[in-house]
C-alpha positions as CSV (number, residue, x, y, z in Angstrom):
1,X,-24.9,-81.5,-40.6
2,X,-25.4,-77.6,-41.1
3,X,-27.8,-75.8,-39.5
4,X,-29.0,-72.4,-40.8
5,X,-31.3,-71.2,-37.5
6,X,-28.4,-71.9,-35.4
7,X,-27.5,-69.4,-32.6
8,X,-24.4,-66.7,-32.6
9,X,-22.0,-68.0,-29.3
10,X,-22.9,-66.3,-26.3
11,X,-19.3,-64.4,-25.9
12,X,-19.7,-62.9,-29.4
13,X,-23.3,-62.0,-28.8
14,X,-22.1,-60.2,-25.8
15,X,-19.2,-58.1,-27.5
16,X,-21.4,-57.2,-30.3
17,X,-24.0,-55.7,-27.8
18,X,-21.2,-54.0,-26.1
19,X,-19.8,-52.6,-28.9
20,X,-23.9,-51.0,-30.2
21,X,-23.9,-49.9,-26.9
22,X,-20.8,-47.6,-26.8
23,X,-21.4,-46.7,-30.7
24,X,-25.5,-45.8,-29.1
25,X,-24.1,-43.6,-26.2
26,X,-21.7,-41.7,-28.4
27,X,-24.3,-40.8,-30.7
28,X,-26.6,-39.3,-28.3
29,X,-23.5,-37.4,-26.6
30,X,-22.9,-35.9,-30.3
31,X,-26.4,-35.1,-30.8
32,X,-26.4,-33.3,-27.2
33,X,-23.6,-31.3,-28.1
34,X,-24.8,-30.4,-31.1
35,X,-27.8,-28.7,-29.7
36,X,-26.3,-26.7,-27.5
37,X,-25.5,-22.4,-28.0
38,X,-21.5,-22.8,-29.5
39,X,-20.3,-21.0,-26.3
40,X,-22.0,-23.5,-24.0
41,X,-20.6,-26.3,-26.1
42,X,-16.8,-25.4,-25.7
43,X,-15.6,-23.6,-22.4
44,X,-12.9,-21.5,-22.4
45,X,-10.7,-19.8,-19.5
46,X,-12.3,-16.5,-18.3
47,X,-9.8,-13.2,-18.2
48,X,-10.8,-10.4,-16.4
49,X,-11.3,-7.4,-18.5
50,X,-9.2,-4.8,-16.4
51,X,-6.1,-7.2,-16.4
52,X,-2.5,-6.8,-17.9
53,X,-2.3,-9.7,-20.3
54,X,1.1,-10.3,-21.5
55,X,3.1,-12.9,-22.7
56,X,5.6,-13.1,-20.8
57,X,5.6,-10.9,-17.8
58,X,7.8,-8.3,-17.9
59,X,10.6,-7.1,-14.9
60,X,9.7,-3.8,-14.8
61,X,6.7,-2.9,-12.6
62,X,3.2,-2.1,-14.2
63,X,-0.6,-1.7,-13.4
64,X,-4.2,-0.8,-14.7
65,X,-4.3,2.7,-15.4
66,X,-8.0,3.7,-16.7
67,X,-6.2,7.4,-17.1
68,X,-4.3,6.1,-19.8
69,X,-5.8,7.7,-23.3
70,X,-7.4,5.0,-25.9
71,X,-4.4,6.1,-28.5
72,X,-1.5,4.6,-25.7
73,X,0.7,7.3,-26.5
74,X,1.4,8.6,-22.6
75,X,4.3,7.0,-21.3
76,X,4.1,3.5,-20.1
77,X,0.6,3.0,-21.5
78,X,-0.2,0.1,-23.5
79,X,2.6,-2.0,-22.1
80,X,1.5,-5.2,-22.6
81,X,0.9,-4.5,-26.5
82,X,-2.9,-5.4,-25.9
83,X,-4.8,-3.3,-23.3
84,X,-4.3,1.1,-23.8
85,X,-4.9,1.0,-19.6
86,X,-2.2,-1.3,-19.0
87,X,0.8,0.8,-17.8
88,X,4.8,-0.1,-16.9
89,X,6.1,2.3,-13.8
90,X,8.5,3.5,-11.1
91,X,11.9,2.0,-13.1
92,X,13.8,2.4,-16.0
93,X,12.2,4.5,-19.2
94,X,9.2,4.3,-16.7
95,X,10.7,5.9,-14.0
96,X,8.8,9.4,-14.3
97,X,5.4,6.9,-14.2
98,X,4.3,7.0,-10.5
99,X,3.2,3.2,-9.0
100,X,-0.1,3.4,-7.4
101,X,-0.2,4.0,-3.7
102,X,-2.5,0.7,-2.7
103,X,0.5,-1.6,-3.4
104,X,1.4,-0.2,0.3
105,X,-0.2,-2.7,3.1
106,X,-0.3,-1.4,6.2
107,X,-1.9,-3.5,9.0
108,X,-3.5,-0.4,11.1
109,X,-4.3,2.1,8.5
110,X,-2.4,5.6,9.1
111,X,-3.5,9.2,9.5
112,X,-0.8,10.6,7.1
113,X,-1.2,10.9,3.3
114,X,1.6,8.0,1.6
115,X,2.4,7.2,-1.7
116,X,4.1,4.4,-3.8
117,X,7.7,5.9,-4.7
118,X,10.2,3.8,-6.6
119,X,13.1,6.0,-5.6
120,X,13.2,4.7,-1.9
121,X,15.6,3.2,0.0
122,X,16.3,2.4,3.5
123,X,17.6,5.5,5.2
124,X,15.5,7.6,3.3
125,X,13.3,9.7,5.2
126,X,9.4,8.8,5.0
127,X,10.5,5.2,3.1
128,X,9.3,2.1,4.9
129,X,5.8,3.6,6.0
130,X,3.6,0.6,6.0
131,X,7.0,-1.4,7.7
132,X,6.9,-4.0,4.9
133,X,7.5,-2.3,1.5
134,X,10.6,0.3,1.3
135,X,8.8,2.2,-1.5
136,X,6.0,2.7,0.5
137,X,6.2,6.5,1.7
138,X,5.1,9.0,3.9
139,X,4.7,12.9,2.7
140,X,2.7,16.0,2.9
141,X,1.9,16.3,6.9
142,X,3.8,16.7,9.8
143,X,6.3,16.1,11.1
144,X,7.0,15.0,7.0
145,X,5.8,18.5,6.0
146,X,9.0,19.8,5.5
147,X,10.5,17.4,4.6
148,X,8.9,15.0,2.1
149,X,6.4,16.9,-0.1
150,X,3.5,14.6,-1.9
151,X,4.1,15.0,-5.2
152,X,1.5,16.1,-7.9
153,X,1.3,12.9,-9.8
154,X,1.5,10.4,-7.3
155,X,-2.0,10.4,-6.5
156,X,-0.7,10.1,-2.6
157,X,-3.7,8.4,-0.8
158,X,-4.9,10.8,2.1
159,X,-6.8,8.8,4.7
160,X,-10.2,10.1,5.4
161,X,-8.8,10.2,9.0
162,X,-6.0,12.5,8.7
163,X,-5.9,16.7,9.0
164,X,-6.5,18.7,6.3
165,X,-5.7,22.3,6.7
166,X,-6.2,25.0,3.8
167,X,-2.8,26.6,5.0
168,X,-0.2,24.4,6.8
169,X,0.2,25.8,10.3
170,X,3.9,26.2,12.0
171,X,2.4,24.2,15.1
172,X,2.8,20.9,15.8
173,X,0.2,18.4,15.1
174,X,-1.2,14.8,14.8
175,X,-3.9,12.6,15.3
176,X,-5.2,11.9,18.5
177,X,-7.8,9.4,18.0
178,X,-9.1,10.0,21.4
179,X,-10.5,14.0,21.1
180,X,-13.4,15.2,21.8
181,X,-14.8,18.3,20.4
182,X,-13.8,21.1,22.8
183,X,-10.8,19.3,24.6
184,X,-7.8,21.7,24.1
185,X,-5.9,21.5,20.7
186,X,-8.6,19.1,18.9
187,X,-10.2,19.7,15.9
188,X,-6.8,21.5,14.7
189,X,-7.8,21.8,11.4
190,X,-11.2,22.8,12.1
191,X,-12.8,19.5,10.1
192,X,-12.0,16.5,12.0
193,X,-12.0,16.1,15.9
194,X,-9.5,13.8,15.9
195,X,-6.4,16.9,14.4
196,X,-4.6,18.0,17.2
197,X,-2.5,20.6,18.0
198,X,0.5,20.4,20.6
199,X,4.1,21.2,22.0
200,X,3.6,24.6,21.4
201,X,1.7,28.0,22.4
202,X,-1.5,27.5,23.6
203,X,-1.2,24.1,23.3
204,X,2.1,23.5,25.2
205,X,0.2,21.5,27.7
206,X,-0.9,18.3,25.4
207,X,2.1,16.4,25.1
208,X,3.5,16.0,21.5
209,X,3.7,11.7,20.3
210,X,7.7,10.7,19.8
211,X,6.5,9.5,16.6
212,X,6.9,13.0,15.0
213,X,10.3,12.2,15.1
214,X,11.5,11.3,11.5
215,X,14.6,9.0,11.9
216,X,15.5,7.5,8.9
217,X,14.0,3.9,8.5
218,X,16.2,0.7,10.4
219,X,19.7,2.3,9.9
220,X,19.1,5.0,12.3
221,X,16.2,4.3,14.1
222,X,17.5,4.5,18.0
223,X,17.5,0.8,20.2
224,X,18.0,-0.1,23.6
225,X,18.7,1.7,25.7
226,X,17.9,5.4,23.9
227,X,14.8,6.2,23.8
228,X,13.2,9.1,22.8
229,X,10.4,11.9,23.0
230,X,9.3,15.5,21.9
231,X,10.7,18.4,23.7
232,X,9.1,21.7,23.0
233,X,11.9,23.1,25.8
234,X,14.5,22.1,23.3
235,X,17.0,24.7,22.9
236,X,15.0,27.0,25.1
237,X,17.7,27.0,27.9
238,X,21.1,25.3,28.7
239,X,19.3,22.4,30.3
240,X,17.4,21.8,27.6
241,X,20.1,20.8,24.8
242,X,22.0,17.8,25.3
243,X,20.1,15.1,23.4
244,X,18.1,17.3,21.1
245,X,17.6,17.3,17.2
246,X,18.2,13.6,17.9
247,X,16.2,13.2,14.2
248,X,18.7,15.7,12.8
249,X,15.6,17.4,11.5
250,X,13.6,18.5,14.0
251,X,15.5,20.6,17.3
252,X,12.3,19.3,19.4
253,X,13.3,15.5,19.0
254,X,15.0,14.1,22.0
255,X,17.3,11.3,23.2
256,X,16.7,10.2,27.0
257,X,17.1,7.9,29.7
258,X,20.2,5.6,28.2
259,X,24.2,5.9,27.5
260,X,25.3,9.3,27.7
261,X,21.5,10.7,28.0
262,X,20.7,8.6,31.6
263,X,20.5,11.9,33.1
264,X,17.7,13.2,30.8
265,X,14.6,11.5,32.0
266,X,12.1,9.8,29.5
267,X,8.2,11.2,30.2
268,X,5.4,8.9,29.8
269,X,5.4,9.9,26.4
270,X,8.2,8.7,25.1
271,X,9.0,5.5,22.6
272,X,9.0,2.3,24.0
């Protein structure tokens, strides 16, 4: 016989209760997230606001350029179609647009101005400063004075420990990190202590570094066993020849103590 108070199986009681309890718990979650501010309730990826942001990225070099004008009309501005500051350079079309200087990394930070140019390329005088990026480049100060000018808009980055003369001077100089103020030749530039005059004059006693000799980055860069130094006698008499303008730029740079220069003896000053 039928019995209308009888009980619902246990196994089907227990789905049912599973089932309220996953309907109960998705309820509450909806509620929650309906409660909540609209940008709290769906996060999305954060881009920072001085970024490049194209769609695919592009072969030709680029960067954030806040001088670029709001309208994007100077050259290489609004590159990536989006930002006016985001700026292509150093190739192509873009070529005239100068890279900026930070992109070189140099380990121990130098006491000459350098800036980014696009146009390097090993042998070129200057190129390789920081030793890992070819376009990285020396300019302005000696010995690159003469040689590799910094030009106006490359926005070269001059160290705050570097010289800084109001008229170049025709004497040697460099940065002697350990001057003091009155020791002969330092303070070159009349600023810093650490600008140094040498090789020449007055100053021919304080012995000029081999590294103001420029020679062009890994192809002619003298090994084993040449070595070289700076030689303010260079030229001065008959002894004083053989080996010079070993840079081919300056007449003061000098081979010595290897091959055919064995008889031209390297001073405690000369590259290891």
């Amino acid at each position: 016989s039928s019995h209308f108070g009888s009980r619902v199986p246990p196994p089907v009681r227990s789905t049912a209760l599973t089932l309220l309890a996953a309907t109960m718990a998705a309820v509450r979650s909806l509620m929650f997230l309906l409660a909540l501010p609209a940008a709290a309730a769906l996060v999305q990826p954060r881009r920072l606001s001085d970024a490049c942001n194209f769609t695919n990225a592009p072969t030709i070099p680029y960067f954030w350029d806040p001088t670029c004008p709001q309208d994007g009309t100077s050259l290489g501005c609004l590159a990536d179609g989006i930002n006016q500051q985001c700026r292509f350079c150093g190739e192509g079309a873009y070529s005239e647009v100068f890279c900026p200087a930070s992109w070189c990394e140099f380990d121990n930070p130098p006491h000459i101005p350098y800036y980014w140019d696009s146009r390097c390329s090993i042998g070129s005088i200057g190129c390789l400063a920081d030793g890992k990026r070819v376009q990285c480049r020396f300019c302005g100060e000696y010995p690159y004075n003469g040689t590799v000018h910094c030009p106006d808009q490359a926005h070269a980055i001059t160290p705050q420990d570097s010289c800084e003369f109001d008229n170049e001077p025709k004497t040697p100089y460099f940065w002697d990190a350990t001057c003091e103020d009155g020791v002969v030749g330092c303070k070159a530039d009349g600023k810093h202590i650490g600008c140094r005059f040498c090789g020449a004059g007055s100053y021919a006693e304080v012995n000029c570094p081999a590294t103001l000799c420029t020679f062009e980055p890994k192809l002619a860069l003298p090994s084993m066993p040449y070595k070289h130094y700076w030689e303010p006698q260079c030229w001065n008499t008959s002894s004083h020849i053989l080996g010079c303008l070993a840079d081919g730029i300056h007449p003061q740079c000098r081979y010595c103590g290897g091959g055919e220069y064995e008889n031209i003896a390297c001073p405690a000053w000369s590259s290891a």
